[in-house]
C-alpha positions as MATLAB code, in Angstrom:
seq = 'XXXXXXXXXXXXXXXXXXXXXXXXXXXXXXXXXXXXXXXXXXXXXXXXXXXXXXXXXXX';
ca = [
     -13.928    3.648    0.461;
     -17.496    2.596    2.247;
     -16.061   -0.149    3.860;
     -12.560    1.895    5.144;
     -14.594    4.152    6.749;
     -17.118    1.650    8.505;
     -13.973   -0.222    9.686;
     -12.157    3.351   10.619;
     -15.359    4.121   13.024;
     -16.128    0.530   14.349;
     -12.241    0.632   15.754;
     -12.393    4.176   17.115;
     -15.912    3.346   18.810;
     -14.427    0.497   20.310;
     -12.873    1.768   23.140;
     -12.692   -1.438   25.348;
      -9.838   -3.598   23.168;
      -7.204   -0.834   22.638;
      -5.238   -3.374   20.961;
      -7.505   -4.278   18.539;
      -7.249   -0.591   17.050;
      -3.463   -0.905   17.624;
      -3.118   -3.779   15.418;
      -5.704   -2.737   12.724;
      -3.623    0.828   12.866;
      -0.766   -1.567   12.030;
      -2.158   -3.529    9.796;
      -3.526   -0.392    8.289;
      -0.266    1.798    7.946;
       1.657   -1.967    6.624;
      -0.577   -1.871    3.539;
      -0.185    2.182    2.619;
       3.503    1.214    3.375;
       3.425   -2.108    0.650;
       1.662    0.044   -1.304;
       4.095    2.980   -2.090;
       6.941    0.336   -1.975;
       4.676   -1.275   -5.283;
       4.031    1.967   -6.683;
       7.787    3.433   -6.246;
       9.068   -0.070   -7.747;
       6.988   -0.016  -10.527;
       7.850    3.733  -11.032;
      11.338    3.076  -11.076;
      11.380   -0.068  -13.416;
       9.400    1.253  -16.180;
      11.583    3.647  -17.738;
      14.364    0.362  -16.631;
      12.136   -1.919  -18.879;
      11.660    0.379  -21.424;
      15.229    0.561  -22.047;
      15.551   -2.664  -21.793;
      12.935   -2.958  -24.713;
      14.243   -0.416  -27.085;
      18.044   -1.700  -26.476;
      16.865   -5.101  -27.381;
      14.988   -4.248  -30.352;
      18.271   -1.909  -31.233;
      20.664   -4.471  -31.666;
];
């Protein structure tokens, strides 16, 4: 959390290299993005594995 916001203010006080905040906003908003994709998949595939588990142990 420290270092997000010491990054978050060292970009924003730099106003001289707008890309360089562009492409740590990128870089930035591609993580959250691979991060809900990990959290929705593993969502999603634990009640699929559990089925998987107690259908297997069924039979």
């Amino acid at each position: 959390m420290k270092t997000k916001i010491q990054t978050v203010k060292l970009v924003n006080g730099n106003q001289s290299f707008p890309t360089l905040a562009i492409s740590q906003r990128t870089a930035e908003d591609m993580a959250t993005i691979i991060g809900v994709v990990a959290i929705v998949a593993a969502v999603l595939s634990l009640p699929i594995a559990i089925f998987v588990l107690t259908y297997g142990i069924g039979n």
